[in-house]
DRENDO-1510 file (C-alpha; in Angstrom, 1 decimal, always signed):
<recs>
REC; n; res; u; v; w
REC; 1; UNK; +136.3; +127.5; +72.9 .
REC; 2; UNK; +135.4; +125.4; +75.7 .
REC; 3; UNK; +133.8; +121.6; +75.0 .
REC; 4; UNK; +130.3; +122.7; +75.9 .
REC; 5; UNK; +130.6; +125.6; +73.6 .
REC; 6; UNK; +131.5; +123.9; +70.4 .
REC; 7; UNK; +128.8; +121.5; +71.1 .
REC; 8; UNK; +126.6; +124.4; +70.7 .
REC; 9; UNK; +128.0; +125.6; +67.8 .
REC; 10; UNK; +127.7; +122.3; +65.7 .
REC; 11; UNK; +125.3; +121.8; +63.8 .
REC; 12; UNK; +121.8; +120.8; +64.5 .
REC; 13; UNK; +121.5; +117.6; +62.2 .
REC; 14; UNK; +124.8; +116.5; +61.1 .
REC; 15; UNK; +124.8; +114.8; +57.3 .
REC; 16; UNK; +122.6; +111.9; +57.7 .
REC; 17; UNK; +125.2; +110.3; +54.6 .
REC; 18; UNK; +128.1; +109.7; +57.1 .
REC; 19; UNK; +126.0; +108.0; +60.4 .
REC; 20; UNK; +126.3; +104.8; +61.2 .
REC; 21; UNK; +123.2; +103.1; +61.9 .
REC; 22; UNK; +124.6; +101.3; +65.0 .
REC; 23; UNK; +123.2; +98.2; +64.1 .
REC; 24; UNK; +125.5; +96.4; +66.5 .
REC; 25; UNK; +124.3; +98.4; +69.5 .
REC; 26; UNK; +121.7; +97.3; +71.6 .
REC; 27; UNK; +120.2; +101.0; +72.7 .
REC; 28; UNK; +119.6; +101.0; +68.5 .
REC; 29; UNK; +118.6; +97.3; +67.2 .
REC; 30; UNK; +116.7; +96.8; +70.6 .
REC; 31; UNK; +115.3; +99.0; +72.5 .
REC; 32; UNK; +112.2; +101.3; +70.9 .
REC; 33; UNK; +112.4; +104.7; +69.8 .
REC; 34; UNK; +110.1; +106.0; +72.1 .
REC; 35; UNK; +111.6; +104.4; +75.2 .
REC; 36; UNK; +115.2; +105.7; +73.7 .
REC; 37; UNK; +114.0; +109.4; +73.5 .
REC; 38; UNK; +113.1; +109.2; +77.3 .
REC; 39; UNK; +116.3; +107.9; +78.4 .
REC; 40; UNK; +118.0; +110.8; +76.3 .
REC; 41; UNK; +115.4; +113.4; +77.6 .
REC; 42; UNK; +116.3; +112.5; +81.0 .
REC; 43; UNK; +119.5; +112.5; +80.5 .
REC; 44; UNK; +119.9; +115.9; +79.2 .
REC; 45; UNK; +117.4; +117.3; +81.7 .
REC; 46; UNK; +119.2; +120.6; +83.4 .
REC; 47; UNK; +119.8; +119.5; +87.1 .
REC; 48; UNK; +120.9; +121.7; +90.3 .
REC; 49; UNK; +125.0; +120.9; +90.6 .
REC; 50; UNK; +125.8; +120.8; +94.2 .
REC; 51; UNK; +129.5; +121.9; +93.8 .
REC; 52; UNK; +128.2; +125.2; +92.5 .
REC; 53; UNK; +126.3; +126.2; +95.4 .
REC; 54; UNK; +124.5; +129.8; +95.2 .
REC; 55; UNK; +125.0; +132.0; +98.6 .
REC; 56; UNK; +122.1; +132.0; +100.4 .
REC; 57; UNK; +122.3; +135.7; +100.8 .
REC; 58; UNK; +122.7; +136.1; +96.6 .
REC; 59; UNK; +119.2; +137.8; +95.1 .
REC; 60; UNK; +119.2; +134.8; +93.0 .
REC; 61; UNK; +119.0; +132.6; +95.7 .
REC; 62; UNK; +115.7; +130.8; +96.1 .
REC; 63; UNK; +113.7; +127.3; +96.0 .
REC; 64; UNK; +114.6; +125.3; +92.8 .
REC; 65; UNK; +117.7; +128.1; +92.4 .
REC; 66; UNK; +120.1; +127.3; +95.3 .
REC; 67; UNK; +123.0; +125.9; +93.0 .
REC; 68; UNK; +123.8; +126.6; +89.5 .
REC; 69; UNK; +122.4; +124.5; +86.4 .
REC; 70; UNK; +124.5; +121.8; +84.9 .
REC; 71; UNK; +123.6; +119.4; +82.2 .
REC; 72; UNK; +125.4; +116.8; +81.1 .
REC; 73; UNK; +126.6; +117.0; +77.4 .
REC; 74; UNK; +129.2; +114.2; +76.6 .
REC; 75; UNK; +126.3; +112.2; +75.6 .
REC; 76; UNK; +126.0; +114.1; +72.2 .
REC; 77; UNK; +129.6; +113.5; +71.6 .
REC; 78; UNK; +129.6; +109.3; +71.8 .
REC; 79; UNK; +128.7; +109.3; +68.1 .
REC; 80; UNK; +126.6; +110.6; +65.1 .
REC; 81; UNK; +123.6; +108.6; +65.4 .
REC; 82; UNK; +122.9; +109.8; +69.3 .
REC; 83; UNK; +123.9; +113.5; +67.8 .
REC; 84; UNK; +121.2; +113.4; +64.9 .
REC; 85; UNK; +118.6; +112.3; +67.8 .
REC; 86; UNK; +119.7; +114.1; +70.8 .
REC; 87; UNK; +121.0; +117.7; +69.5 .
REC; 88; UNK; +117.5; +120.0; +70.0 .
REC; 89; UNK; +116.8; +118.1; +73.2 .
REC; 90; UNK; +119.0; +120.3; +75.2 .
REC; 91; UNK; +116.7; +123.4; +74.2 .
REC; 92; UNK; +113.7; +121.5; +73.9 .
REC; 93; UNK; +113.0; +120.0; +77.5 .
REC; 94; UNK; +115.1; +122.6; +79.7 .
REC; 95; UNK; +113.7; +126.0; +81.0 .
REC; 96; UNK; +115.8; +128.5; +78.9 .
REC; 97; UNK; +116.4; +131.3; +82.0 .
REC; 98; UNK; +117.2; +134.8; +81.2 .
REC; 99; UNK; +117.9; +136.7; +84.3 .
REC; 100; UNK; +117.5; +140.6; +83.4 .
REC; 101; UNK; +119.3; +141.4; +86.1 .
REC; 102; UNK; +121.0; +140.6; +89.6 .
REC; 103; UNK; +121.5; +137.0; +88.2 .
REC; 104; UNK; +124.1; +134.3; +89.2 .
REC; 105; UNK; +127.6; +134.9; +88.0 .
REC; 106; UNK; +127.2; +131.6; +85.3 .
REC; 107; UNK; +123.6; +132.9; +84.0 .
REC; 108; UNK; +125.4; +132.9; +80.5 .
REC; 109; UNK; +126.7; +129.7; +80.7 .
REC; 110; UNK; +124.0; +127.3; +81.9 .
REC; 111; UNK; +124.4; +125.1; +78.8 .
REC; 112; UNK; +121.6; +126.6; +76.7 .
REC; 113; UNK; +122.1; +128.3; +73.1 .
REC; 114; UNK; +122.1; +131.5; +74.1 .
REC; 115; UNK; +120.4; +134.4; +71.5 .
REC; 116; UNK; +123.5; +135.3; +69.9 .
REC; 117; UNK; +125.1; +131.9; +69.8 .
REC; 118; UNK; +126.0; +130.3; +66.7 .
REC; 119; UNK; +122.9; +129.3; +64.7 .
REC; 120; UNK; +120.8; +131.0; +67.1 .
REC; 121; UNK; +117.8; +131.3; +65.2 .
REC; 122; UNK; +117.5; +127.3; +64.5 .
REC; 123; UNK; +118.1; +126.7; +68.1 .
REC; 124; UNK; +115.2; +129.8; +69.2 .
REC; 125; UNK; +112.6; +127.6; +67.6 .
REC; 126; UNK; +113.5; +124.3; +69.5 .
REC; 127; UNK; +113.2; +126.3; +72.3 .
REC; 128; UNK; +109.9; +125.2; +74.3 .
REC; 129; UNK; +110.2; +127.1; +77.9 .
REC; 130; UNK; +111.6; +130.3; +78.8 .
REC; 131; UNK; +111.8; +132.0; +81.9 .
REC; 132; UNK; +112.6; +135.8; +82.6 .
REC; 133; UNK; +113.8; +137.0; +86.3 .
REC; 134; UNK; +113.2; +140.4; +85.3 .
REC; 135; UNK; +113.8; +143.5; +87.4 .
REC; 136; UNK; +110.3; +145.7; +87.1 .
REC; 137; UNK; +112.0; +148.3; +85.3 .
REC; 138; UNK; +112.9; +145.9; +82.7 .
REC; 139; UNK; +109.6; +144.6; +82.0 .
REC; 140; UNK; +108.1; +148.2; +82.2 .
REC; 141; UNK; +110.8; +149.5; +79.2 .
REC; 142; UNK; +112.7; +146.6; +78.1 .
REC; 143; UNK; +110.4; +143.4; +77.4 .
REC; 144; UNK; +109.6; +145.3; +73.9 .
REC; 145; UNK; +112.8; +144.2; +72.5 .
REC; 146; UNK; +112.5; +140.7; +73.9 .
REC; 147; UNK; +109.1; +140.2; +72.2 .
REC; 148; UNK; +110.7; +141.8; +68.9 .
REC; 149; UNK; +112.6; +138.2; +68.7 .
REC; 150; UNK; +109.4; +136.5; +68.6 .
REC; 151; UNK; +107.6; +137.4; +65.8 .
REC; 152; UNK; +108.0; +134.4; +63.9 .
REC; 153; UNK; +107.4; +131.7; +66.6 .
REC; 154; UNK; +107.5; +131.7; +70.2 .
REC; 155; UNK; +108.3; +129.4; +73.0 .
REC; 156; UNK; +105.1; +127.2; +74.1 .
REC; 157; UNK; +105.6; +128.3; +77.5 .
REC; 158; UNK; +106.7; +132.0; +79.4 .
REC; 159; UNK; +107.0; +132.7; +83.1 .
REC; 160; UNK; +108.1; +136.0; +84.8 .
REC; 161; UNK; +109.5; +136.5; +87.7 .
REC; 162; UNK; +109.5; +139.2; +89.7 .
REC; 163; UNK; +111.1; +139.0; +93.0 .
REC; 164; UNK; +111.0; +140.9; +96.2 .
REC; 165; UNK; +114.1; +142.7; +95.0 .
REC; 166; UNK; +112.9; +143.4; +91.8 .
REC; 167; UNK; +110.1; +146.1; +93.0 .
REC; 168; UNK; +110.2; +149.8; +91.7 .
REC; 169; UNK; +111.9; +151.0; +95.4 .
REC; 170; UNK; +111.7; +147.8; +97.2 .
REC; 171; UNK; +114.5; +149.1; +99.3 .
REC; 172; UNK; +112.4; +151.8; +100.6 .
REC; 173; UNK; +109.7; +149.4; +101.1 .
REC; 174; UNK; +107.7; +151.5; +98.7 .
REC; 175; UNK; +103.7; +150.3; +97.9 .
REC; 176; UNK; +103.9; +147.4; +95.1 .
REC; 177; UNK; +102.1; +148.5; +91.7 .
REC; 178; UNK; +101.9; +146.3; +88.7 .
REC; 179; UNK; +99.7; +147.2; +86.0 .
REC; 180; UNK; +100.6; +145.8; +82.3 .
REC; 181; UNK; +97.8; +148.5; +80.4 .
REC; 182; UNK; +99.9; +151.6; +81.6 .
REC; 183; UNK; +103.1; +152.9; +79.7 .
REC; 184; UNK; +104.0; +155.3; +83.0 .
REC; 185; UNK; +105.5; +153.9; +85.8 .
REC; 186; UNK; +102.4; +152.1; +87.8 .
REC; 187; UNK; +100.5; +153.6; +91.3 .
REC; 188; UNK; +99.4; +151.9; +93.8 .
REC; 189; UNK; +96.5; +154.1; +94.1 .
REC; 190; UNK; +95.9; +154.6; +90.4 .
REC; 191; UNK; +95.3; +151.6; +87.9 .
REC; 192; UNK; +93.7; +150.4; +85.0 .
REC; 193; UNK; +90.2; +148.7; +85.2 .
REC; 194; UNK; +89.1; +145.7; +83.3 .
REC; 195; UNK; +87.2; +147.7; +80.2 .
REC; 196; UNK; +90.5; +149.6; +80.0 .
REC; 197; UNK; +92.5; +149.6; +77.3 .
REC; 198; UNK; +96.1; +148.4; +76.7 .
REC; 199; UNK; +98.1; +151.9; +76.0 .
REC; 200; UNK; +100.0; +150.9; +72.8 .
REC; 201; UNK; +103.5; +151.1; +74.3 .
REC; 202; UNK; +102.6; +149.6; +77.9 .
REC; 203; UNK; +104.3; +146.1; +78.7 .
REC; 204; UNK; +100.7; +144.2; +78.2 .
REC; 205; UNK; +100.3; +145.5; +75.0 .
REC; 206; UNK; +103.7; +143.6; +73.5 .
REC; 207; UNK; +102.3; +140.4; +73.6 .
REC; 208; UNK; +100.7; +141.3; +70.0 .
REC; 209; UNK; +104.2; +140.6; +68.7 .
REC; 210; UNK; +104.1; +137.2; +70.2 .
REC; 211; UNK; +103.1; +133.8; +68.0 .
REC; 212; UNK; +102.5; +130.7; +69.1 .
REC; 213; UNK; +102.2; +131.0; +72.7 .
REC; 214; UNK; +100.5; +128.6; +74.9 .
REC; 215; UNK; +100.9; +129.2; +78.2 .
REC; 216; UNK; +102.0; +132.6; +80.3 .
REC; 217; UNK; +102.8; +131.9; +84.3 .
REC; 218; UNK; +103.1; +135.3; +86.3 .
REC; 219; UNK; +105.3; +135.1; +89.3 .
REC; 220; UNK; +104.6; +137.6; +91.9 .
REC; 221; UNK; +106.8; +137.9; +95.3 .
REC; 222; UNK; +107.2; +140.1; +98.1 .
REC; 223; UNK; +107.8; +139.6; +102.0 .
REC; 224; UNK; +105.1; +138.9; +104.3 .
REC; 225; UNK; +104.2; +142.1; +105.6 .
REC; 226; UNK; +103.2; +143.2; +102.2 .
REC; 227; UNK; +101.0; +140.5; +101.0 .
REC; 228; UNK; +98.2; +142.6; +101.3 .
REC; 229; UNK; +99.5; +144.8; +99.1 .
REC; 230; UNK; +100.1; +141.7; +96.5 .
REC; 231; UNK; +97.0; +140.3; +96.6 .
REC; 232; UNK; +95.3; +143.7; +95.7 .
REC; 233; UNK; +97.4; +143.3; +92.5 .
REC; 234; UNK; +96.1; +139.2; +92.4 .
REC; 235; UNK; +92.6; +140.4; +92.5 .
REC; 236; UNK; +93.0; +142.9; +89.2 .
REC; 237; UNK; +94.5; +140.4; +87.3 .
REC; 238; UNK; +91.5; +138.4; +85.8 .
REC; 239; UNK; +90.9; +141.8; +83.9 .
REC; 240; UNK; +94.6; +141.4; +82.2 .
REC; 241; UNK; +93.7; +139.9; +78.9 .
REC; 242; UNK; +96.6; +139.8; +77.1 .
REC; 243; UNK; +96.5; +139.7; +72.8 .
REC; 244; UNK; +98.5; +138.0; +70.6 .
REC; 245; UNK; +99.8; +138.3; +67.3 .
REC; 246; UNK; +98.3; +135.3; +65.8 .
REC; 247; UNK; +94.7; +135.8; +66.6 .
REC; 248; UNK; +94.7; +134.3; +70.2 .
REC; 249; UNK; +94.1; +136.0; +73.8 .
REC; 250; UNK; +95.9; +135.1; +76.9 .
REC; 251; UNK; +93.4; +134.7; +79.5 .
REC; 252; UNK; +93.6; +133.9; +83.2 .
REC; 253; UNK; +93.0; +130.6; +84.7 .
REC; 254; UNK; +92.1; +131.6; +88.1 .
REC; 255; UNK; +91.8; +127.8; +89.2 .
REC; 256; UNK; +95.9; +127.5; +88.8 .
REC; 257; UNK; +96.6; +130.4; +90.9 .
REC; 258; UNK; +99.1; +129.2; +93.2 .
REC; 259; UNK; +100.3; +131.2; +96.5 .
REC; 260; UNK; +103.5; +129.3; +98.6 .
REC; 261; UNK; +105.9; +131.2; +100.8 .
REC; 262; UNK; +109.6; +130.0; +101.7 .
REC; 263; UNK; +112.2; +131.1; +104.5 .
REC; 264; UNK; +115.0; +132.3; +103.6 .
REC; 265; UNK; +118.0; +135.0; +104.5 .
REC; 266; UNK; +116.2; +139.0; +104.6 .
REC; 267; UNK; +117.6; +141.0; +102.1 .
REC; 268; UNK; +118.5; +144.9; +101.6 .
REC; 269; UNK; +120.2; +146.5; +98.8 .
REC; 270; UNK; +123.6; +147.2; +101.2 .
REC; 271; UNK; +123.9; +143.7; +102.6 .
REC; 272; UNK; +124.0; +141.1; +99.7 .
REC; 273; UNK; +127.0; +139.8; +97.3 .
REC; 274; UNK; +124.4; +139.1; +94.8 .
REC; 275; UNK; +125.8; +139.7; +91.5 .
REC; 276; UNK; +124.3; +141.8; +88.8 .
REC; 277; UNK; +124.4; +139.6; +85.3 .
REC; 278; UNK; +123.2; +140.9; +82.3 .
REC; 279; UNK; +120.2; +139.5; +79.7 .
REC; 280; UNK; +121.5; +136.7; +77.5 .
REC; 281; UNK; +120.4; +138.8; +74.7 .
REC; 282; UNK; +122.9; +140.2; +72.3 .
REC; 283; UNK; +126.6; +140.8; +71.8 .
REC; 284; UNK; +129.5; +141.1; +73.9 .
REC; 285; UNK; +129.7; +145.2; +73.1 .
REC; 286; UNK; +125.7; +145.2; +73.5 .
REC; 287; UNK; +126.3; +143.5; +77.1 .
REC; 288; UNK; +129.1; +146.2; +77.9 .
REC; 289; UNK; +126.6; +148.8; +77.1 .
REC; 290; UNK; +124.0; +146.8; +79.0 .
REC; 291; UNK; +126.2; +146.5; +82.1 .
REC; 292; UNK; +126.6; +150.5; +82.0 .
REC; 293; UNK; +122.8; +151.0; +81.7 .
REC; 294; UNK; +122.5; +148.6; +84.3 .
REC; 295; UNK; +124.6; +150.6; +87.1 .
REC; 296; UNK; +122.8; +153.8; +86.0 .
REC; 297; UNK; +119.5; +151.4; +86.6 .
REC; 298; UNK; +121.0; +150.4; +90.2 .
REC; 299; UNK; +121.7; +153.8; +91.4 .
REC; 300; UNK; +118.8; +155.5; +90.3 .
REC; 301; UNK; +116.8; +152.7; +92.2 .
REC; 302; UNK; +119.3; +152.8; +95.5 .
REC; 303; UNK; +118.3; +156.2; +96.5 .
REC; 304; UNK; +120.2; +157.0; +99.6 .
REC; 305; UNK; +123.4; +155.1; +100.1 .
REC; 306; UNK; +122.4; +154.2; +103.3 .
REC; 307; UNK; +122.9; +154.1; +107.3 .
REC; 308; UNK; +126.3; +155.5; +108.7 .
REC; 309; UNK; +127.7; +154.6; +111.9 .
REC; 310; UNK; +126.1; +157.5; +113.4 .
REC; 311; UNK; +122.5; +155.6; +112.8 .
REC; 312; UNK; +123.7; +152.3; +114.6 .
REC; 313; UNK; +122.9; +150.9; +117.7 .
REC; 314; UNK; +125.4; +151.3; +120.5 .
REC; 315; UNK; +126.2; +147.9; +120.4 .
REC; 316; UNK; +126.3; +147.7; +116.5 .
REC; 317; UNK; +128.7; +150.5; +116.8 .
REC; 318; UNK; +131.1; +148.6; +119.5 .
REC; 319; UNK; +131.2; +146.0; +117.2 .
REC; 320; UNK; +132.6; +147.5; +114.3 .
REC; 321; UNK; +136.7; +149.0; +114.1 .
REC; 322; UNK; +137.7; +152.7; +113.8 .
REC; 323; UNK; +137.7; +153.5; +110.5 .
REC; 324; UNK; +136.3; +150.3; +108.9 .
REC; 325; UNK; +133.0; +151.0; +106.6 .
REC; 326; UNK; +130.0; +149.8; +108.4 .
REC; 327; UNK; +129.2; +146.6; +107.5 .
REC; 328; UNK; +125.5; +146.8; +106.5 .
REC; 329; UNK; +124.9; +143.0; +107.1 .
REC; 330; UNK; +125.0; +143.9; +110.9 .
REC; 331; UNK; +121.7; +146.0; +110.5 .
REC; 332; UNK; +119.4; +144.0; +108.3 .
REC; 333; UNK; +116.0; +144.6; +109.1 .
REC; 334; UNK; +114.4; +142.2; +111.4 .
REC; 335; UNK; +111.7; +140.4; +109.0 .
REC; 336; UNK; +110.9; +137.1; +110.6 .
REC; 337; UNK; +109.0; +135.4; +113.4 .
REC; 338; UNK; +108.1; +132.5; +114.1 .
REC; 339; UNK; +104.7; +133.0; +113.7 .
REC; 340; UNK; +104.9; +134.3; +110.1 .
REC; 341; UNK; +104.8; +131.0; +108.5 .
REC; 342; UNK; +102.0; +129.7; +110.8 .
REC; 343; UNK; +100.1; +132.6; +109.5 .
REC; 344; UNK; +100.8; +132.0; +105.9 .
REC; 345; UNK; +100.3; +128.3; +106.8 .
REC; 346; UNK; +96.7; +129.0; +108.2 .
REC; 347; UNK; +95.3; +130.9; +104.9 .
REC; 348; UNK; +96.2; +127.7; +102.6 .
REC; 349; UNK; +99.8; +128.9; +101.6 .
REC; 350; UNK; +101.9; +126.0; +100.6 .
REC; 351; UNK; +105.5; +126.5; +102.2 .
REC; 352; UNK; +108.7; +125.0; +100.1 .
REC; 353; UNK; +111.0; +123.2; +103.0 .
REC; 354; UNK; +114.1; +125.2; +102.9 .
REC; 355; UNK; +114.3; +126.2; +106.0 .
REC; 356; UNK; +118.1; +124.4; +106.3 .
REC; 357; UNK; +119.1; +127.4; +104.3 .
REC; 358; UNK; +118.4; +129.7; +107.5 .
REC; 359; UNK; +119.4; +127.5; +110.6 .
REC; 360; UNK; +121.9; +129.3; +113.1 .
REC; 361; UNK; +121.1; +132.9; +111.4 .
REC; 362; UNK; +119.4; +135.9; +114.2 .
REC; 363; UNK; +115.9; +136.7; +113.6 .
REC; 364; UNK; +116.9; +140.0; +112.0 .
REC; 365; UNK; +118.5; +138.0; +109.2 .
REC; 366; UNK; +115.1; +135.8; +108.5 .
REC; 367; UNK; +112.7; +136.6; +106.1 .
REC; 368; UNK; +109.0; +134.7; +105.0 .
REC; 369; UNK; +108.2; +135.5; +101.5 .
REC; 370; UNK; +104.9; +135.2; +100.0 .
REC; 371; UNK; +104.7; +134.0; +96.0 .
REC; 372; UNK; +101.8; +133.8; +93.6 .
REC; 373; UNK; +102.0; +132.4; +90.7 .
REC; 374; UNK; +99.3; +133.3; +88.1 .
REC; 375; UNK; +98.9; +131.3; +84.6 .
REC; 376; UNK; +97.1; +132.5; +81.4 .
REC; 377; UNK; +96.1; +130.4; +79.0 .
REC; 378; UNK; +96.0; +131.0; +74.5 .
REC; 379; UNK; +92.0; +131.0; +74.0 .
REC; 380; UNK; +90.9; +131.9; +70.2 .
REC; 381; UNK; +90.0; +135.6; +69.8 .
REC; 382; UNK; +86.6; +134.7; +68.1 .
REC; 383; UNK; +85.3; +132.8; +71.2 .
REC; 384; UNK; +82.4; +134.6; +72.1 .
REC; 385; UNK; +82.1; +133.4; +76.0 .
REC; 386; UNK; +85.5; +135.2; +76.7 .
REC; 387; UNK; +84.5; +138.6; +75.7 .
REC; 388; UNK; +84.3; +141.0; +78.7 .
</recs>
């Protein structure tokens, strides 16, 4: 058991019998409470470890992602006292990720209790902030059992993610649907209107098993050339009311929409060394089973294995040896202009400066991708002015 791990598993107030008061130390007989708890917050707040850097070709790789999280726990182990003040803060002020899905290769170590940790179930309720990267076909069959967890009490705070790779055939750059009242698989052409509905086993309608939530961010992204398609799904969203289990509705607060874009490395299904990581839900035989599911997942949503040398161009095909596997990196499609972010940059979109990530790459390996981010808000259910 590593240091960081038997952190975790102590216990979340040791007995207040054996702590010494620390009378002698300043940070105790001086300086306030409240100023103390700051300087622990900050110092236990997760930050991005830049001797862990993600590739920039990874899925996971993106603003605020570009290295793994680290925090710093050898505070907790200078003595009791700091212990019995400091041991929920971990949980408490970090965003807990779970990646469902094509996450970084420490996603289950990025010094959070995990679900099925020791004394998981005190350490779910300090939790304050969770955030899912979830594939779509996750959300669409899976986020059931996540909300199961939550029946009891629930994180102030969710946000879902769902990236340009995590689109039902993104690969094939198929038309984006989203639509949480539907329990089939979502049409671009067909979908639910406001007076709708929530089909009882559609993604939307699991939020019933949810207490105590505050606050629901929806992150949407795609490339460039699709944010037509994305905004179509924007607009339908104020008709998304979603209910929850302790007599509140989620409803959209159109006045924190926020749409950015960012520049970073194109991606296709045959030319990234993104690993797949599995939920941080469950056991180590549940993940095994959860990794097999997973590959049937991948290869159902691959489709054709793609190009052969036979579909490259001449040069492409000079540039690869006899009998070597064609490298898909050499054909990734060409995404990026210049003039891509100037048009994002024209209709208010907010651009995160990471274009260092992309200097010295070809054009064809560029992409602009377009994010918006969408938060609901817990309103009473009896409040007469939000009734449709």
């Amino acid at each position: 058991m590593t240091r960081k791990e038997r952190i975790v598993a102590l216990p979340a107030q040791p007995s207040r019998k054996v702590i010494n008061p620390q009378l002698a130390s300043p940070l105790f007989n001086r300086v306030p409470p409240e100023v103390r708890n700051i300087i622990f917050r900050f110092a236990l707040t997760a930050y991005e470890d830049p001797a862990r850097k993600y590739e920039r070709q990874a899925y996971y790789y993106r603003p605020g992602y570009t290295c793994a999280r680290k925090i710093d726990f050898d505070l907790l182990l200078t003595c009791r006292l700091v212990y019995a003040e400091t041991a929920s803060l971990p949980a408490s002020v970090n965003e807990h990720l779970s990646w469902y899905w094509r996450g970084p290769p420490d996603a289950k170590s990025n010094g959070l209790p995990s679900h099925s940790s020791p004394g998981s179930s005190l350490r779910r309720r300090e939790l304050r902030s969770i955030h899912i990267f979830a594939q779509q076909f996750w959300l669409e069959q899976n986020f059931a059992g996540f909300t199961q967890l939550w029946k009891i009490s629930c994180p102030t705070h969710l946000k879902i993610t769902i990236r340009h790779t995590d689109w039902w055939w993104w690969e094939d750059e198929a038309p984006l649907a989203l639509d949480p009242k539907r329990e089939d698989r979502p049409l671009a052409h067909i979908h639910s209107s406001p007076s709708d509905p929530f089909e009882p086993q559609s993604w939307g309608a699991q939020f019933r098993k949810i207490r105590g939530l505050q606050n629901l961010q929806l992150e949407l992204e795609t490339v460039k050339s699709k944010r037509p398609e994305l905004d179509a799904i924007v607009a339908r969203a104020p008709g998304w009311r979603f209910t929850l289990g302790d007599d509140k509705i989620l409803v959209l607060d159109e006045s924190k929409t926020q749409r950015r874009g960012w520049v970073g490395q194109s991606l296709a299904w045959y030319d990234t060394d993104g690993s797949d990581s599995d939920s941080n839900i469950g056991s180590e035989d549940e993940d095994e089973e959860d990794e097999e599911e997973e590959q049937i997942h991948v290869l159902e949503n691959i489709g054709d294995p793609g190009p052969s040398a036979a579909s490259l161009t001449e040069e492409q095909q000079l540039s690869h040896k006899d009998g070597e596997a064609v490298k898909p990196s050499t054909i990734a499609p060409t995404r990026l202009f210049s003039t891509d972010r100037q048009q994002l940059e024209a209709t208010g979109v907010i651009f995160d400066d990471d274009d260092a990530s992309v200097k010295g790459l070809p054009g064809s390996k560029i992409a602009t991708y377009y994010v918006v981010t969408m938060t609901w808000q817990a309103h009473s259910a009896h409040t007469t002015s939000l009734t449709l």
